[in-house]
Structure formats: C-alpha cells, structure tokens
C-alpha positions as CSV (number, residue, x, y, z in Angstrom):
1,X,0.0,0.0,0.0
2,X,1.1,3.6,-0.5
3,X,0.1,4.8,2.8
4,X,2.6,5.7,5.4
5,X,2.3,4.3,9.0
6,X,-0.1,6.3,11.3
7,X,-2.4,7.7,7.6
8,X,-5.8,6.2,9.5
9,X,-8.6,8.1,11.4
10,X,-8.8,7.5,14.8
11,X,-11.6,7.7,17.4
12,X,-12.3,7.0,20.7
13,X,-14.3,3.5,20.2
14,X,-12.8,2.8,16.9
15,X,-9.5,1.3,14.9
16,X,-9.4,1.3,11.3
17,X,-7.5,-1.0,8.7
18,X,-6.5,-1.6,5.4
19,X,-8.9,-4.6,5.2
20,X,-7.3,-8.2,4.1
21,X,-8.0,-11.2,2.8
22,X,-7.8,-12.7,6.6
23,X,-11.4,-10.3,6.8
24,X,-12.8,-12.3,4.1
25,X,-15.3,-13.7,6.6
26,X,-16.6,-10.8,7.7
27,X,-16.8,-9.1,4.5
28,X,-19.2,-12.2,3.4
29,X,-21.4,-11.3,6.2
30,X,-21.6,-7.5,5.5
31,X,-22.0,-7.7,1.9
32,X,-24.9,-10.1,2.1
33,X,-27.2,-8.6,4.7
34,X,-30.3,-7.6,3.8
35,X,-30.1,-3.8,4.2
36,X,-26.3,-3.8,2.6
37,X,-27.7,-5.4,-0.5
38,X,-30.8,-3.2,-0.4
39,X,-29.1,0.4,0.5
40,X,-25.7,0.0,-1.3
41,X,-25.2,-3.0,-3.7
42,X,-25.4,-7.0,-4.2
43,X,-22.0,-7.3,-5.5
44,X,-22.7,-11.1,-5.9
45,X,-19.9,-12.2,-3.4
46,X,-21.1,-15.2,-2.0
47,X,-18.3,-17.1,-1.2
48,X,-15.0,-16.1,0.5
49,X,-12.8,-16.9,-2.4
50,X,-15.4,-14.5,-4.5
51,X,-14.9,-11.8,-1.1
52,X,-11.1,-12.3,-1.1
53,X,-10.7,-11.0,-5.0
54,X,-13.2,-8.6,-4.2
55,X,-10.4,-7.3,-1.3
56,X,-7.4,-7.7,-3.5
57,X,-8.7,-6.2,-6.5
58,X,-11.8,-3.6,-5.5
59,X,-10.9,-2.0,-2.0
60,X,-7.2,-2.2,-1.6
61,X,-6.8,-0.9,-5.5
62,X,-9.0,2.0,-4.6
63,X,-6.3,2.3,-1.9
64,X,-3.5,2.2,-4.0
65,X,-5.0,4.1,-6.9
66,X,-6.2,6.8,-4.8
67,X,-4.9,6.6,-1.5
68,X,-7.8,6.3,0.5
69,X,-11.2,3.7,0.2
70,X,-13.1,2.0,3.3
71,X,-11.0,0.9,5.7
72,X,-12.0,-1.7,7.9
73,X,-13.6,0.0,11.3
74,X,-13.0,-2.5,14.4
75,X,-13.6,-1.8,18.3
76,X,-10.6,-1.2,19.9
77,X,-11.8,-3.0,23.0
78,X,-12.2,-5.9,21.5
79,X,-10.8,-6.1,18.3
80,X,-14.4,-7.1,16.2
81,X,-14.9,-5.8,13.0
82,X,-18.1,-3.6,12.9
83,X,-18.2,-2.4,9.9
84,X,-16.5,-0.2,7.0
85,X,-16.0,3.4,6.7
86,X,-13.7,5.6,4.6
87,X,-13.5,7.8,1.3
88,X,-14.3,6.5,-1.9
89,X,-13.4,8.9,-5.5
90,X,-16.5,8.0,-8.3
91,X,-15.1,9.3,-11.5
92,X,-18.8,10.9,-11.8
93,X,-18.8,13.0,-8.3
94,X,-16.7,16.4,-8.6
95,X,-15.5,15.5,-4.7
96,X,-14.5,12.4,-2.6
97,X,-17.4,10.4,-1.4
98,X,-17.9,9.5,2.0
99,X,-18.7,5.9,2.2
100,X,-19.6,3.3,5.5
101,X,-21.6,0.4,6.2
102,X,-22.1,-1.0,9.4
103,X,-23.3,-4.8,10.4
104,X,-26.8,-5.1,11.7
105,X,-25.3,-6.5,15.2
106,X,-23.6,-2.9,15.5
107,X,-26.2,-0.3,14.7
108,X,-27.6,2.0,17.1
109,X,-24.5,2.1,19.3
110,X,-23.5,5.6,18.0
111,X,-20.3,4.0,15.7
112,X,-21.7,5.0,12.6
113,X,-21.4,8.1,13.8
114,X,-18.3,8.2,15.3
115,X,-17.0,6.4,11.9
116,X,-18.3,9.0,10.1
117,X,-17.0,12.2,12.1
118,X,-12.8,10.5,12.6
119,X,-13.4,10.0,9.0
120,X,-14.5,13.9,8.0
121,X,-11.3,15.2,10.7
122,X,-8.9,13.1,9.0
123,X,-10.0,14.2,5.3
124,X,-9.9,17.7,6.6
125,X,-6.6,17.8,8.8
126,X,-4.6,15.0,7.4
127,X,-6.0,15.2,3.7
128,X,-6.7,18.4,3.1
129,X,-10.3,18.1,1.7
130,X,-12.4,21.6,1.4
131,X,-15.2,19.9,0.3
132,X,-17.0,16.2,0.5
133,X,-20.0,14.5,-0.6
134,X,-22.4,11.8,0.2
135,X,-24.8,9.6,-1.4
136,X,-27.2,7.0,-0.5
137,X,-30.2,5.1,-1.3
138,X,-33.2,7.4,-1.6
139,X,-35.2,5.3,0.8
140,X,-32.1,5.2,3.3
141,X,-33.6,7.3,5.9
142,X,-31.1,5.9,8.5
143,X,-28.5,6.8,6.9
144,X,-29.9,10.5,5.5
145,X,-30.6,11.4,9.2
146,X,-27.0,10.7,10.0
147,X,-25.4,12.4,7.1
148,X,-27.7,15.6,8.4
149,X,-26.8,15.0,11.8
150,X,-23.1,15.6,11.1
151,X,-23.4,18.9,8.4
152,X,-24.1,17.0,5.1
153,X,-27.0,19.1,3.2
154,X,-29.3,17.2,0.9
155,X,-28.3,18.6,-3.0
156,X,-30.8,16.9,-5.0
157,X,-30.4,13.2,-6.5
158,X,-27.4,12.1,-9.3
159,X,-27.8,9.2,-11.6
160,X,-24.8,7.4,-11.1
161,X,-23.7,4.3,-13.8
162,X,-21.0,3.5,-11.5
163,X,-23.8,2.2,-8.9
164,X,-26.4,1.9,-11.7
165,X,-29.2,3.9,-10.0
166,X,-30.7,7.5,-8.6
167,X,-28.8,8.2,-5.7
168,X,-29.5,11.4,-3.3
169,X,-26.9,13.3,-2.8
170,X,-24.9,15.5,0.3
171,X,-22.3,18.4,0.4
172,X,-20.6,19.2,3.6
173,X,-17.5,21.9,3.4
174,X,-15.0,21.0,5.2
C-alpha cells in the first residue's frame, strides 16, 4: 500500500485498517445482509474466495490508486470488525465520497457516527479536503438522518452508472 504508517482516522471506540484477505469472513457477512444489499449494492460475493478477489482487487486498489477507500472500522476493546468506513473517488462526483456500512449486530450504538466524524477530521486535517460529498439510497432514511446530523446538506439526487441507479446526494465543506 502507498500509505505511510499512522495515515488512518482514529476515534475514541474505533481502529481502522486496510482490510485483508484474513477479513474475508466478515466481509461475506456485510456484503450479504439484507439492508447492505438493499441500500448499497449486491456485489454477488457469495463465497470467501469470490470476497477475497473482491479485497485484492476492489478495496485495496482504490487504496493504492487513490490513497484512501473504506477501511475496515473495528472496536478497539475488542478487536471485532463492525463495519466499513472511509472515502471512496467515483469518476462521476466532482468530490471524494464519504462511504460506510455498518453490520446489523452494530447499529444503534452511535459507531456510525463516530465512523463518520474520525473519518471527515482526517479528510480535513490529514487530507486536506475543502469539500466532500455523500450519497445514498433514496429510501435510506437511517443513513440521510445521520449524514444531516453531522453537516451533510441534501443537494438533489445524481444518476450514477458506476452504482447503476438515482442516488441522493450530500455536500458538507470542510
């Protein structure tokens, strides 16, 4: 990877990662819960050899490519993964996207949030961002609450190929 040591958020609750193919497990789970498929994509990953190229060839390139992607977002206490968070660049979107999905097991304990904020701090103060974006599923009301919640501002909906669908979008200045 092209990342120096110590390029990560950090929170109070929360480690993140470079994921790897030793996450394959988890990944398998995430991908193919009901509200991941529904609110962000069926990437038809249903076995860990299919979530391990996934890895290898999807999330770490982004990293390499680009330097950031969804890192891996585990609780410190006890080292479980709960989830992914990070900053993905869509050739359509005129800023960095911020991305995260969280497992079922792990919502409603406030780490989406949290996930979310280290994420923004470190775009602004270790990146440099001015400006970021958001999307999500127009019937993701979860998730539209929490983008408010933290300064996003609804912009209207894009059509985006890369995801194949109407998506409604969020702007938040750093």
């Amino acid at each position: 990877m092209n990342l120096p040591s110590g390029r990560f958020p950090d929170s109070d609750r929360l480690r993140f990662k470079l994921p790897s193919r030793h996450d394959a497990a988890f990944y398998l789970k995430l991908m193919n819960e009901p509200d991941y498929l529904h609110f962000i994509a069926d990437h038809g990953l249903r076995t860990e050899e299919d979530v391990i190229e996934y890895i290898e060839n999807k999330t770490l390139a982004r990293f390499t490519k680009f330097g950031v992607g969804l890192w891996l977002v585990e609780e410190k206490d006890s080292g479980s993964p709960v989830g992914v968070c990070g900053i993905v660049v869509r050739r359509e979107l005129e800023h960095p996207d911020l991305g995260y999905g969280l497992l079922e097991a792990h919502r409603g304990k406030g780490y989406a949030k949290e996930a979310a904020e280290a994420v923004l701090e470190f775009a602004r103060k270790k990146l440099g961002l001015k400006t970021i974006c958001a999307i999500t599923h127009p019937d993701n009301v979860r998730s539209a609450h929490l983008l408010t919640k933290i300064g996003f501002v609804q912009d209207g909906q894009r059509e985006l190929s890369e995801i194949g669908s109407t998506a409604d979008f969020y702007i938040l200045d750093l």
